[in-house]
LUMRO-958079 format. One record per residue (C-alpha): residue number from 0; x, y, z. Coordinates in pm, 1 decimal. Example, Ala and Ser with C-alpha at 12.3 -4.5 7.8 and 13.67 -1.06 7.14 Angstrom:
<sites>
   seq         px         py         pz
     0     1230.0     -450.0      780.0
     1     1367.0     -106.0      714.0
</sites>
This chain:
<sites>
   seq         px         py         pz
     0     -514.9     7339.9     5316.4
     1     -801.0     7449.6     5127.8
     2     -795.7     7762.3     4936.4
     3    -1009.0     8073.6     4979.1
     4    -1329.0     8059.5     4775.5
     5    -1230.5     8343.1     4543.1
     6     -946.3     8116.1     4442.6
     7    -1197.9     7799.2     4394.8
     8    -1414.1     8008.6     4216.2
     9    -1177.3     8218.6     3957.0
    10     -892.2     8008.6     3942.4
    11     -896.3     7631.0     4041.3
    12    -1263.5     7543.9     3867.6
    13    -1144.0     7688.5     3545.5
    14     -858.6     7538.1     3537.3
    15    -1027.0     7176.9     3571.8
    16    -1299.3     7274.1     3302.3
    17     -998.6     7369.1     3073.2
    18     -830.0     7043.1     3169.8
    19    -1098.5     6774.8     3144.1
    20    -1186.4     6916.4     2774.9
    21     -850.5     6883.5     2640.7
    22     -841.0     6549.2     2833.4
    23    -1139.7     6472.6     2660.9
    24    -1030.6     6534.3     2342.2
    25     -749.2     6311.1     2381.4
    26     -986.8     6030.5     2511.5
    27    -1060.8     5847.2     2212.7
    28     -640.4     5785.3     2174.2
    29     -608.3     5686.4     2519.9
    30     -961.0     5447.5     2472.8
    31     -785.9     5298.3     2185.6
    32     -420.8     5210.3     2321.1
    33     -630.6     5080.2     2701.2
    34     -808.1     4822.9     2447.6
    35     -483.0     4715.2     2279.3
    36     -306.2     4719.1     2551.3
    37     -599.8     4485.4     2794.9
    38     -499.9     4181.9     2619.7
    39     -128.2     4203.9     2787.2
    40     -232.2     4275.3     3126.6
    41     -375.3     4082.0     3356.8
    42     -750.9     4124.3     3407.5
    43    -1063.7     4117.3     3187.2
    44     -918.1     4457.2     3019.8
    45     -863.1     4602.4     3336.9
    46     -693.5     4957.0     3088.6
    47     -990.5     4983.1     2876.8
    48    -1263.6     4969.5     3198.9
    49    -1034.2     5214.1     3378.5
    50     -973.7     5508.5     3131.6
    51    -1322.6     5441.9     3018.4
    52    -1458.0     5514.7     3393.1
    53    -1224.2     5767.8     3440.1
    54    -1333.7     5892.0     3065.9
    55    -1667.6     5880.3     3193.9
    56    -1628.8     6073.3     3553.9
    57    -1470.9     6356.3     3379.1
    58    -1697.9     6419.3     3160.8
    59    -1990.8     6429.4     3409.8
    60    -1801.5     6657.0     3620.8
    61    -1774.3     6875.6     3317.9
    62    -2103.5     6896.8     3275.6
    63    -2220.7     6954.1     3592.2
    64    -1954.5     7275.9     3603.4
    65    -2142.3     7359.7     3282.3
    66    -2480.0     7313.8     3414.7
    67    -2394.7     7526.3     3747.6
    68    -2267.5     7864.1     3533.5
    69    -2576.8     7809.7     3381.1
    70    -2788.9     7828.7     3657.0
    71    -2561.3     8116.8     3803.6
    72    -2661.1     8302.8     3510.7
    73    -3032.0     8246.3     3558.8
    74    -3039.8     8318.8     3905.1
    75    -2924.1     8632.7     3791.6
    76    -2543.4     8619.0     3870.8
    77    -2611.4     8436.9     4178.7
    78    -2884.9     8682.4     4297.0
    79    -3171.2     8415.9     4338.9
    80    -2941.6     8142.8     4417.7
    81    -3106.7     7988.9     4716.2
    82    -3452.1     8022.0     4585.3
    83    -3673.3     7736.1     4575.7
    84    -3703.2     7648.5     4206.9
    85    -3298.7     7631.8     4197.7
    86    -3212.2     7462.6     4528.8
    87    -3465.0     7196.4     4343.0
    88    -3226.7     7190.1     4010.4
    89    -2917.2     7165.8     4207.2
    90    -3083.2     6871.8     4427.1
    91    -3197.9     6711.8     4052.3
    92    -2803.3     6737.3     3903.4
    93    -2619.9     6612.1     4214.3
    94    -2954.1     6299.8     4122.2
    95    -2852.4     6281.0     3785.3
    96    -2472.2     6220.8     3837.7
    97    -2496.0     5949.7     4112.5
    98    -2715.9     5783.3     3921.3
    99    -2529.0     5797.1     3617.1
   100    -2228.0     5712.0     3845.6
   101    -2402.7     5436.6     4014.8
   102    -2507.4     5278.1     3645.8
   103    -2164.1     5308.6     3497.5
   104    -1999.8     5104.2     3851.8
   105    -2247.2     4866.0     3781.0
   106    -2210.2     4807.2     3428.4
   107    -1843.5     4892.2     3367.0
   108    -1706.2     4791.9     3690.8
   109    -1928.2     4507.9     3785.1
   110    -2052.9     4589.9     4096.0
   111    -2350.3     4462.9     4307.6
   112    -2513.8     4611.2     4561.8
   113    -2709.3     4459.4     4837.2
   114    -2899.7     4637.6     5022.8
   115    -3085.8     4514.1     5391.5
   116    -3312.7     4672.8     5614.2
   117    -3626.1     4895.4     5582.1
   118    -3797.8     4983.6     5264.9
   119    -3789.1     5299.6     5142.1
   120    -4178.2     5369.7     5232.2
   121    -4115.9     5313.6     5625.6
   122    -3889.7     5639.7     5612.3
   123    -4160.5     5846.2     5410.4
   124    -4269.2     6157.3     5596.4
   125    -3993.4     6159.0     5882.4
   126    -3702.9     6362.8     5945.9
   127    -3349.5     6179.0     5961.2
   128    -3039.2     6235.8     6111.0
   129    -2841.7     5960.1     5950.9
   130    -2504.1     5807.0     6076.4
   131    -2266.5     5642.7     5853.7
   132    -1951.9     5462.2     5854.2
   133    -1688.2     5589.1     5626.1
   134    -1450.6     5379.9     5461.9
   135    -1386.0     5548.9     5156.3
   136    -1530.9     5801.3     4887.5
   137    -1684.2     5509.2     4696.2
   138    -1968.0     5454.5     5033.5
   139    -1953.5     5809.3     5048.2
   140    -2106.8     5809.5     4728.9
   141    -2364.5     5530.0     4768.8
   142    -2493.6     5645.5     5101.0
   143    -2590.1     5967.0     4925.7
   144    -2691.6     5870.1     4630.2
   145    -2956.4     5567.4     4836.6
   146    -3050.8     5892.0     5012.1
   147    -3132.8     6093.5     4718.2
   148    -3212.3     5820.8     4461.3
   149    -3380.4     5500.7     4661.1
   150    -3560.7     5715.5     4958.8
   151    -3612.4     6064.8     4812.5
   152    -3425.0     6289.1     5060.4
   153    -3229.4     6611.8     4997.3
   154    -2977.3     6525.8     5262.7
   155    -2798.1     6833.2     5444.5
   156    -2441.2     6670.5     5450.0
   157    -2182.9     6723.6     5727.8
   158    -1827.5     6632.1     5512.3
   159    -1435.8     6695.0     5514.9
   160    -1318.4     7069.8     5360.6
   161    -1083.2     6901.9     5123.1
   162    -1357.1     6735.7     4916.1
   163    -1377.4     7129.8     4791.5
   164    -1103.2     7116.2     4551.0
   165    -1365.0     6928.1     4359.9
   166    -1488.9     7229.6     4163.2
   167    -1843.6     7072.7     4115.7
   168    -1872.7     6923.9     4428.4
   169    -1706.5     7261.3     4599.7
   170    -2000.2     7437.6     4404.3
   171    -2280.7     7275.5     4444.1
   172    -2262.8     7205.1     4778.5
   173    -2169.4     7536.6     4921.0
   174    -2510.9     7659.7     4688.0
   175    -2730.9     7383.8     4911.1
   176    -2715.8     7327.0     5307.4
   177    -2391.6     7120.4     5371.7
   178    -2112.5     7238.2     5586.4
   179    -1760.2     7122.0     5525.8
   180    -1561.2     7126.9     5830.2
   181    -1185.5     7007.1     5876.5
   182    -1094.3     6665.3     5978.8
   183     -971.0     6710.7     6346.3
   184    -1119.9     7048.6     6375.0
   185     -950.6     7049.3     6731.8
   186     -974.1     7461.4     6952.1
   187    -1264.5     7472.3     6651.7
   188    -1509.1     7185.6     6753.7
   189    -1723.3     7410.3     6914.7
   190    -1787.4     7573.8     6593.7
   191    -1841.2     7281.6     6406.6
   192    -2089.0     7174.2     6643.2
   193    -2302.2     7484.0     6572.0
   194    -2284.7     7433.0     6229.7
   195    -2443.5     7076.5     6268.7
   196    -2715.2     7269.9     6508.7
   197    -2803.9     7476.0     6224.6
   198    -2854.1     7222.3     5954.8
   199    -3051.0     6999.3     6230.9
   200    -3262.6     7282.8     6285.4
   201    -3599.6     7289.8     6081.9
   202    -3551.5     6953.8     5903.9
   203    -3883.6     6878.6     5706.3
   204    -4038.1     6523.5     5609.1
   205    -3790.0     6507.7     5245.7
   206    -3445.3     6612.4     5472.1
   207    -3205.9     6394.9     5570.5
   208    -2909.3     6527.8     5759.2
   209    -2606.9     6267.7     5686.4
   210    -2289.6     6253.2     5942.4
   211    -1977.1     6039.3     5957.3
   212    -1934.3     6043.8     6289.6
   213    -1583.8     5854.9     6223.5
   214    -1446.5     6226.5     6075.4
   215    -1241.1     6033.4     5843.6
   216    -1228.6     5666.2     5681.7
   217    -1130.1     5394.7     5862.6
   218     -749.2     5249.8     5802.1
   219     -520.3     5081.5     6055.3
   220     -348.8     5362.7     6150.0
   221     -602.8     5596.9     6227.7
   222     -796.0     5314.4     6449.6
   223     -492.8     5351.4     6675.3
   224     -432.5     5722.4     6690.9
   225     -818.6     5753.7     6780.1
   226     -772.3     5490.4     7047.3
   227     -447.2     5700.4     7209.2
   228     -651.6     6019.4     7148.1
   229     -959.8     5871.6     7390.0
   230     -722.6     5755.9     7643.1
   231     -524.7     6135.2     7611.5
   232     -820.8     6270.3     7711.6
   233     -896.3     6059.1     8010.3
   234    -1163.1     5859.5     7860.0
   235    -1086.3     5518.4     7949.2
   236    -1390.6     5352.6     7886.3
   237    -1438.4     5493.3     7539.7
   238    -1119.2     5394.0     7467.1
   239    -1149.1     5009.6     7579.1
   240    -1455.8     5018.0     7387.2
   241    -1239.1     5149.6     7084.2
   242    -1019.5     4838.9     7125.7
   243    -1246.1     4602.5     7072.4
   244    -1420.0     4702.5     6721.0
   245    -1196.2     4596.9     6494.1
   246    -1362.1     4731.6     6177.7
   247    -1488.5     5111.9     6219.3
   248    -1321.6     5412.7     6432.1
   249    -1431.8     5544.6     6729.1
   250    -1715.1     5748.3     6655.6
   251    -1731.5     6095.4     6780.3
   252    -1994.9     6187.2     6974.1
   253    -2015.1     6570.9     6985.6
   254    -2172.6     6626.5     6645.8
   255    -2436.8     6347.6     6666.6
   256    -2513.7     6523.8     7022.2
   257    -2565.5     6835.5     6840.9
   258    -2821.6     6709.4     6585.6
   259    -3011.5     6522.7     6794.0
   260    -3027.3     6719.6     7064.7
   261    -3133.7     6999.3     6795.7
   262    -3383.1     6780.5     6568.4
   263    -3574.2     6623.0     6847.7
   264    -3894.9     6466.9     6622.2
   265    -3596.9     6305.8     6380.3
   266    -3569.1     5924.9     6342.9
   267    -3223.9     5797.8     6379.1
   268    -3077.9     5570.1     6109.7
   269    -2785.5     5402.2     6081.3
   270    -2619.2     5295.4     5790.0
   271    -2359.7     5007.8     5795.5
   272    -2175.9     4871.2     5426.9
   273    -1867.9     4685.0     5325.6
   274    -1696.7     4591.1     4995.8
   275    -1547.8     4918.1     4872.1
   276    -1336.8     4968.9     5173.0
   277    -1016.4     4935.0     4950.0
   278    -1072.9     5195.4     4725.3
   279     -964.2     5530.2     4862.9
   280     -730.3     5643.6     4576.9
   281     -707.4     5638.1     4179.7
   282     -438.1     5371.8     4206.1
   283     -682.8     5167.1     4448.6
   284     -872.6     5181.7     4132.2
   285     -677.1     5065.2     3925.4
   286     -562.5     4755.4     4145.8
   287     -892.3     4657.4     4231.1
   288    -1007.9     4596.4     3827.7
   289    -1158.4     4377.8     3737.3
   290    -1378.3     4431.3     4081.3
   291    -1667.7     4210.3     4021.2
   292    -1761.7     4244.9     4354.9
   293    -2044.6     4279.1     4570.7
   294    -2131.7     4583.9     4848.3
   295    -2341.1     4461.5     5126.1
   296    -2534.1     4796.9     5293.1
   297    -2740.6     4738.7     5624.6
   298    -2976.1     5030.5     5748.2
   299    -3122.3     5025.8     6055.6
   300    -3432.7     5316.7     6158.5
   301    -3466.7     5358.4     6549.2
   302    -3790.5     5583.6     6573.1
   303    -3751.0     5943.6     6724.3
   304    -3951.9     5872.0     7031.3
   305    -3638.8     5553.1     7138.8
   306    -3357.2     5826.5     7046.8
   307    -3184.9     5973.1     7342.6
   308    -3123.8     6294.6     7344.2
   309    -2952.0     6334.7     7678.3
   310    -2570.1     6414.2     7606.5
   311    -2428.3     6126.0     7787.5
   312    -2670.7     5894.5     7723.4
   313    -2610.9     5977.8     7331.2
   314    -2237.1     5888.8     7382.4
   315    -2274.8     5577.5     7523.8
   316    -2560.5     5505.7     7245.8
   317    -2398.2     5575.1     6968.4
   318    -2107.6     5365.1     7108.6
   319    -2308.5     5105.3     7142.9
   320    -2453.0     5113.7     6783.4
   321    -2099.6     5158.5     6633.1
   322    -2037.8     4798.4     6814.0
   323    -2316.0     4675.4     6652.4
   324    -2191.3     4800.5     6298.7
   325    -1850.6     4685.1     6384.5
   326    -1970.5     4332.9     6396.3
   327    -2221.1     4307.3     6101.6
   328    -1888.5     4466.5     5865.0
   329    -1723.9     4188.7     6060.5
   330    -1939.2     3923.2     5914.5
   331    -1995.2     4077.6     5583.6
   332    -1651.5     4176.2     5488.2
   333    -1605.8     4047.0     5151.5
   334    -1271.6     3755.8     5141.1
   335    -1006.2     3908.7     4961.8
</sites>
């Protein structure tokens, strides 16, 4: 349950700004005990590389809370929020912290990314509807900062309500066109569809609208309960398919219906990656130090003119494609 804005706004964000500074003033203790504490534990100073990423998060997030008062206050309390120059600075900061993110995963946590498929220049001048496989806020992450950082988009991002007790994500993403809808939105799908029509509509040659069509990241569990949902609702077929990917959920076609059917000159792209699957938590973190591991991304463009459109013949598509990812994570999945 997500509370109202108001709440976000005057209470919760506050609260986390007041929290990461005295965190951060505490950091350099904590810095110092991680290093004399990595040579005890098993790792390559698995304490010092986690409080130092963690050291490193929170202060970004702090600034960017910092950096979006300040452009409150020169929109004029909020007045001019939406116009152009500041959608373009609140595109720039959400740049600046993935790529700052990205660097410090990299260089802190050792990991390598390898990316397949087009080059950035075939997707210059084209709208996008982009779908993604979720397995985790780390690909999360990577998709849109590749979007943003590789292939110059400012994506309009379809993603779950809860990421808004985030303060800086919950602010600067209600301030751009995204729409955060619930997981299993259920009597509300219909609404969530619309929103989807409205981002989809008008999307220029720089946009890129980004959907998980999964609704939530992959785990065991939830593979089965969206099997037994498909075969609930009389969908048999769907639901057979569903068996036999191992590796992603059943995608959900109404959404992806929506935006295509809506964008109809947008090229289709599909984004496939494996390798941070296991992180969905803090703790995951923790575990998984030292990483030193390698994330394998595979995009695939299918030009607008080879995209159906057709609402059945979307379903079965994107089925299809989801198979297709399925078995390239199959392949790719690093060995534990």
């Amino acid at each position: 349950m997500v509370p109202p804005r108001w709440v976000r706004r005057v209470v919760v964000a506050p609260a986390v700004g007041i929290g990461i500074s005295l965190g951060l003033v505490s950091a350099p203790l904590w810095l110092l005990g991680a290093a004399a504490m990595s040579p005890l534990l098993p790792g390559r100073w698995r304490p010092l590389r986690f409080f130092w990423f963690l050291a490193v998060y929170a202060a970004m997030e702090l600034a960017c809370l910092v950096a979006l008062l300040g452009l409150w206050l020169a929109s004029g309390f909020g007045v001019a929020i939406q116009a152009p120059w500041s959608q373009r600075a609140h595109y720039w900061l959400i740049r600046w912290f993935l790529r700052v993110l990205e660097w410090e995963a990299r260089r802190v946590l050792q990991v390598r990314v390898v990316v397949e498929g087009p080059r950035p220049s075939e997707y210059r001048g084209r709208p996008m509807v982009v779908m993604a496989r979720h397995a985790g806020p780390g690909d999360s992450f990577l998709v849109v900062h590749s979007l943003m950082n590789w292939y110059r988009r400012e994506p309009r991002i379809v993603l779950k309500d809860t990421l808004q007790w985030d303060p800086a994500i919950d602010i600067v993403l209600n301030r751009l066109p995204n729409r955060f809808i619930a997981p299993d939105p259920g009597a509300a799908g219909a609404t969530v569809e619309r929103n989807i029509t409205e981002l989809a509509a008008k999307l220029d040659q720089d946009d890129a609208l980004v959907i998980f069509p999964e609704g939530g990241n992959f785990t065991a569990r939830r593979r089965l309960r969206a099997i037994e949902r498909l075969r609930q609702r009389g969908q048999h077929h769907a639901a057979a398919q569903a068996e036999r990917m191992e590796n992603v959920l059943a995608p959900r076609p109404g959404g992806v219906t929506a935006a295509l059917r809506t964008a109809g000159d947008a090229d289709a792209v599909f984004v496939a990656h494996t390798g941070l699957e296991h992180l969905d938590s803090v703790a995951d973190l923790w575990r998984g130090l030292p990483m030193d591991t390698e994330v394998r991304m595979h995009w695939w463009r299918i030009p607008a003119a080879e995209v159906p459109r057709d609402d059945r013949a979307v379903a079965e598509w994107l089925f299809s494609w989801w198979q297709r990812l399925d078995e390239w994570v199959g392949e790719h999945r690093p060995v534990p």
